[in-house]
C-alpha positions as CSV (number, residue, x, y, z in Angstrom):
1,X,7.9,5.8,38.3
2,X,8.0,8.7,36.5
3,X,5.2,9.0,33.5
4,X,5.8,9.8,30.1
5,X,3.2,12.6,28.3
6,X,3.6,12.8,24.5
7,X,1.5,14.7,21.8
8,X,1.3,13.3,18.3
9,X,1.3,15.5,15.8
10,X,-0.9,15.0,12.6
11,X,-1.5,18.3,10.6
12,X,1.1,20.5,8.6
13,X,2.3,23.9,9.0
14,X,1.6,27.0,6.4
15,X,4.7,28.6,6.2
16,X,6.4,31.3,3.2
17,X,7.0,29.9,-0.1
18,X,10.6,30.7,0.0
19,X,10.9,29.2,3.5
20,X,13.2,25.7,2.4
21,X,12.9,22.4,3.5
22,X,16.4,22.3,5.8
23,X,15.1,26.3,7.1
24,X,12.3,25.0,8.5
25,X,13.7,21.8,9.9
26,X,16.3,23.7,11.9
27,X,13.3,26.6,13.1
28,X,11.5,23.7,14.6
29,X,14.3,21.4,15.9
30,X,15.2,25.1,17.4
31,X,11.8,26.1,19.1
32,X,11.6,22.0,20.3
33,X,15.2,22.3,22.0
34,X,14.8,25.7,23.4
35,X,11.7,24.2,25.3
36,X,13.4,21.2,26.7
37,X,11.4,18.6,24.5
38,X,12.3,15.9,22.4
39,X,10.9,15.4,18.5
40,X,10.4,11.5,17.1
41,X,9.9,11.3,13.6
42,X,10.1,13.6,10.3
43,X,8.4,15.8,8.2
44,X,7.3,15.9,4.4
45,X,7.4,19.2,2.5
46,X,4.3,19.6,0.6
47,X,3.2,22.1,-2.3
48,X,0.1,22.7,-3.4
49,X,-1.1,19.8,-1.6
50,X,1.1,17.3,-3.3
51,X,4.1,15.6,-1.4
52,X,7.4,16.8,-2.7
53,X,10.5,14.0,-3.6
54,X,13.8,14.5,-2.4
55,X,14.7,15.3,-6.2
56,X,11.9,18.0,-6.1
57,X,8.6,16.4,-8.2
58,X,5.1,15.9,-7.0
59,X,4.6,12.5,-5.3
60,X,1.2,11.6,-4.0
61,X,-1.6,14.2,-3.0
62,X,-2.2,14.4,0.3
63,X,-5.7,13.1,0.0
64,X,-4.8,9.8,-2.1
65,X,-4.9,7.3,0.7
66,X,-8.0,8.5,1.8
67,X,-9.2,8.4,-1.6
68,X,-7.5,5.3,-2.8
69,X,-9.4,3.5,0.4
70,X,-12.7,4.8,-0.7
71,X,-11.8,3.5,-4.6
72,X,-10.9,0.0,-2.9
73,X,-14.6,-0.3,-1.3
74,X,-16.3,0.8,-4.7
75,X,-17.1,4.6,-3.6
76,X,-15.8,6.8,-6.2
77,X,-18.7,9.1,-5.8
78,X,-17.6,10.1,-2.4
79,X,-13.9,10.4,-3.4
80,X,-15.1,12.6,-5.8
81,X,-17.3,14.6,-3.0
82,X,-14.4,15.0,-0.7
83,X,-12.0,16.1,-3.4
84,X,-14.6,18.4,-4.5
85,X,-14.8,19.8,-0.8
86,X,-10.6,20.0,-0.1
87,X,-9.6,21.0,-3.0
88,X,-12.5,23.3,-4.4
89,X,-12.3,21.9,-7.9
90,X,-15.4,21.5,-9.8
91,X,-17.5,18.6,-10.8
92,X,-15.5,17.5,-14.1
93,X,-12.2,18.2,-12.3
94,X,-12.9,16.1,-9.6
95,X,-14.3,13.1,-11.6
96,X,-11.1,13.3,-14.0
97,X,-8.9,13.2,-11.1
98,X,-10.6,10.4,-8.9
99,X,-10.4,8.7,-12.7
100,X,-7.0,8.9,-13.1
101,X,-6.1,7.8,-9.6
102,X,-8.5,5.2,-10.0
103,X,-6.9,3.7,-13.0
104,X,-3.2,4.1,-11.6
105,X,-4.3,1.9,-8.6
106,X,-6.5,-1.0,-10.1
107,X,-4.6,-0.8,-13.8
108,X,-1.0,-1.4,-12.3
109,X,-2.2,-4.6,-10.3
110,X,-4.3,-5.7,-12.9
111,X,-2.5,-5.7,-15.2
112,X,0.2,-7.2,-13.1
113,X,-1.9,-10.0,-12.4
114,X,-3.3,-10.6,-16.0
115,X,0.4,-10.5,-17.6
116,X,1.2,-13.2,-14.9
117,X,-1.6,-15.6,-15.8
118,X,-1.1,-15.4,-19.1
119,X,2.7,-16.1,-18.8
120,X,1.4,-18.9,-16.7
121,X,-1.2,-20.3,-19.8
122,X,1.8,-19.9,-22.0
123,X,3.9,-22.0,-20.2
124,X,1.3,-24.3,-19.9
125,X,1.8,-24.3,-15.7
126,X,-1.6,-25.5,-14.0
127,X,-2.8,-22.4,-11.4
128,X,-6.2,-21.9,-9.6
129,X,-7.0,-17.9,-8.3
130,X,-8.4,-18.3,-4.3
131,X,-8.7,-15.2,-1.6
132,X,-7.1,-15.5,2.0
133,X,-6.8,-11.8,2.7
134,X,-8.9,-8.9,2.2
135,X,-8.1,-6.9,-1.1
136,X,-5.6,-9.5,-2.2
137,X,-6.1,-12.5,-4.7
138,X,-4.1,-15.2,-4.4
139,X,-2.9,-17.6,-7.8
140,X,-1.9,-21.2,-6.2
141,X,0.8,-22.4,-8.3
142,X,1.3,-26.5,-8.5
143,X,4.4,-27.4,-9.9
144,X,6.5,-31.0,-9.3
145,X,8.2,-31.0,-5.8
146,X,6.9,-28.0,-4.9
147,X,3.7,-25.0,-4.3
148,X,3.5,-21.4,-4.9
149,X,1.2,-18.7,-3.4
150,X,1.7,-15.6,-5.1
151,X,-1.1,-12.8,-3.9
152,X,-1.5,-9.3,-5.7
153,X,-2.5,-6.6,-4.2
154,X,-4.8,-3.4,-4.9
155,X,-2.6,-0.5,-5.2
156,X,0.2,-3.3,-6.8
157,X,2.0,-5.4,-4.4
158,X,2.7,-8.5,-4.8
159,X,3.3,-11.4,-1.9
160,X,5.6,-14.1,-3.4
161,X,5.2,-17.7,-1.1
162,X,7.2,-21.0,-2.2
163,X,6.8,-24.4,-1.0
164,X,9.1,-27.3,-1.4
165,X,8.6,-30.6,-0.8
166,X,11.4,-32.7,1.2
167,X,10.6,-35.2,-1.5
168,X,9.3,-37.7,1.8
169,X,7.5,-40.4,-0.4
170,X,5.2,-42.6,1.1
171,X,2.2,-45.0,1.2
172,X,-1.1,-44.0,2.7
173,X,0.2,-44.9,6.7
174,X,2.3,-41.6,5.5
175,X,-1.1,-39.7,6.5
176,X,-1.0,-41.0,9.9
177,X,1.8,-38.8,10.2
178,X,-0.2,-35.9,8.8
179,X,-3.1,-36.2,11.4
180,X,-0.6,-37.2,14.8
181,X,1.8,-34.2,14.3
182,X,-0.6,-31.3,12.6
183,X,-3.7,-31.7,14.5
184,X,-5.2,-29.3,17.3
């Protein structure tokens, strides 16, 4: 059996300003072809060290999830070091950009999360907050019939679970059922 031999690529490519997205695409398809390889996967055009949209504005920098992990664990002053070190921006620059990133991340899902309990304390619907998985928290919604689990995330994602109840009534040999069926 024949073995396959691949090389991932993770880096970018310096090239012209003027050199266009679909230009480069087809020079590299090109100079893959031409040497009787095969190319899985894409590219993202970058400027300045920001990822460009298909419409043309700046998306993400290319440090953010590297930054936006070290903002997670509580380490802004090393974001702040290795933005310093990439990008060659001063102290004050640095800090008012791992700032800003800082409060993109946690005020989105905060706020998220705040606006949702208080919708919930409005409504006067009983909820408790728990963890299950790192970097989420979890608000356990009680409700007649049935149970929600409805986990926010860091950077502002949020994990909607419902439970329903088959509306199976019972007396207390009901938990015999519980304990023959669910145990290990």
């Amino acid at each position: 059996m024949k073995r396959e031999k691949e090389f991932e690529i993770n880096g970018s490519v310096s090239v012209p300003e003027d050199l266009s997205y679909d230009e480069f695409w087809h020079k590299f398809i090109d100079f893959i072809e031409n040497n009787n390889w095969y190319f899985g996967g894409g590219i993202n055009e970058i400027i300045d060290g920001f990822y460009i949209n298909e419409d043309g504005t700046n998306a993400d920098h290319v440090l953010d999830r590297d930054l936006k992990e070290l903002i997670y664990q509580g380490n802004n002053k090393k974001a702040i070091e290795i933005y310093m070190g990439i990008t060659g921006a001063d102290n004050n620059e640095a800090q008012a950009y791992i700032s800003e990133l800082s409060k993109r991340l946690w005020g989105n899902s905060f706020r998220k999360l705040t606006r949702f309990l208080k919708k919930l304390e409005d409504k006067k619907i009983f909820y408790k907050l728990d963890t299950v998985r790192d970097d989420y928290i979890m608000v356990e919604v009680a409700v007649p019939g049935q149970r929600w689990e409805v986990e926010f995330s860091p950077d502002g994602d949020v994990v909607v679970e419902r439970f329903k109840s088959f509306e199976d009534v019972g007396d207390e040999k009901l938990l015999e059922h519980l304990f023959e069926n669910f145990s290990d």
